[in-house]
N, C-alpha and C positions, 0 to 999 in steps of 0.2 A: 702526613707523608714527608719523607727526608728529601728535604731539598736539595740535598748533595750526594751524587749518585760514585764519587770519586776522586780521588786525589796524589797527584803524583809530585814527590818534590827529588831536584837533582840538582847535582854542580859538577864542577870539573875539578881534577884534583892534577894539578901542577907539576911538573916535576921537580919545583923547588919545595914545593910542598908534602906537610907531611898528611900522609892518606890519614890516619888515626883523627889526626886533628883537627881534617876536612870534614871525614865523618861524624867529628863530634858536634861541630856546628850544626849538621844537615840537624844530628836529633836534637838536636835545643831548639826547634820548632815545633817539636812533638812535645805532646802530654808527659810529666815523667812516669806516668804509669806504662807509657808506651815504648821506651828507652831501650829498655833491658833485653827484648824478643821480638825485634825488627829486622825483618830480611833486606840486608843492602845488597843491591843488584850491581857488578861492577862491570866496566866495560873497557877497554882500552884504546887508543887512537894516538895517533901522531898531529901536533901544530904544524903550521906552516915553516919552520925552519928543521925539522925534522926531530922536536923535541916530543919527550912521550909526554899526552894530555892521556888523563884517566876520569873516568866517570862512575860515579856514583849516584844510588837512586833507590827511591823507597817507594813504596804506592802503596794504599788504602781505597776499600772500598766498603757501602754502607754507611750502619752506626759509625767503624769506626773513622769513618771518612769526616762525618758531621762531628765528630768528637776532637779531632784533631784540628778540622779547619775553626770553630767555635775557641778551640783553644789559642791557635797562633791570631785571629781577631781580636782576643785576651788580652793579648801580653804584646799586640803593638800601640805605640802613643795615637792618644786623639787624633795630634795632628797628621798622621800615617793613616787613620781612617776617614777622615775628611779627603783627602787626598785621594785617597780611592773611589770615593763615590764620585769627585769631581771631575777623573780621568776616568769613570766607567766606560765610553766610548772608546776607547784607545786600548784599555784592559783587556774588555769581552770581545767573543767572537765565537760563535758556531756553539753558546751553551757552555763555554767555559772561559773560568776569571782566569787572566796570566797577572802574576806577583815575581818579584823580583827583589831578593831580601841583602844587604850588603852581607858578606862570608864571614869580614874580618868580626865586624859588630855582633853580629849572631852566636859568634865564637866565643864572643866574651860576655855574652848575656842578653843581648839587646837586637830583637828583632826593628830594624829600619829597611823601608824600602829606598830603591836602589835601581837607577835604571843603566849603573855601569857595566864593565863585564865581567867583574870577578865577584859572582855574586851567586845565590841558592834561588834556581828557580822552582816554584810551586806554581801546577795549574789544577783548577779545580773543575771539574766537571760537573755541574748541575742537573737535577731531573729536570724535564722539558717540561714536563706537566705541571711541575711547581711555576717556573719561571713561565708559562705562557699564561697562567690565572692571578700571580704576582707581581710580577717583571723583576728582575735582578735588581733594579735598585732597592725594590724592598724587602726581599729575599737577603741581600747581604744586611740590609738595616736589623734586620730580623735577627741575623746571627751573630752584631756586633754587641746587639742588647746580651745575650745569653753566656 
């Protein structure tokens, strides 16, 4: 059974920033097979000083949810999965893991987590029935192996 029933990843896109290059980051957490035919969901908003914040956003669900999240496990350092199991309290809530990856780093190759604000969040939604026969810490142990 797929232990990972879902997966949404987002960020804000600046207005000093450029959208192309925000979006580029978001997919450099994704599989490259998955790159190319990605629906980004956009949204607009204003900051607190009345500057435009923009949002962007992808979701998955299924296979390719467990393909994507199996991949971004991948391609972060040990010490970024250590770290995760160690703050799984803090992490999880209600069935799903919150991640929080720096934008700039992501942008240039290098998936780091990141608890600042300008950063790509991914929440992962897991199946219950996995995680109430597993528990999430072994369910993620599971997925950093693969």
């Amino acid at each position: 059974m797929n232990p990972v029933e879902h997966i949404e990843i987002s960020t804000h896109v600046h207005a000093t920033e450029s959208e192309l290059k925000v979006v580029k980051a978001l997919l450099n957490l994704l599989p490259p097979q998955y790159r190319d035919n990605v629906n980004i969901m956009r949204s607009g908003g204003q900051g607190h000083f009345g500057n435009n914040i923009g949002t962007v956003k992808t979701q998955f669900k299924g296979e390719d949810a467990l393909q994507i999240v199996k991949y971004m496990f991948s391609i972060i350092d040990q010490l970024d999965r250590e770290i995760i199991l160690v703050t799984i309290n803090s992490r999880f809530s209600d069935g799903k893991l919150y991640l929080r990856f720096n934008k700039q780093l992501v942008y240039n190759g290098v998936a780091r987590l990141d608890d600042g604000d300008d950063v790509i969040k991914v929440i992962i939604r897991f199946n219950h029935w996995v995680l109430k026969n597993e528990g999430i810490e072994n369910v993620i142990k599971q997925l950093m192996t693969h």
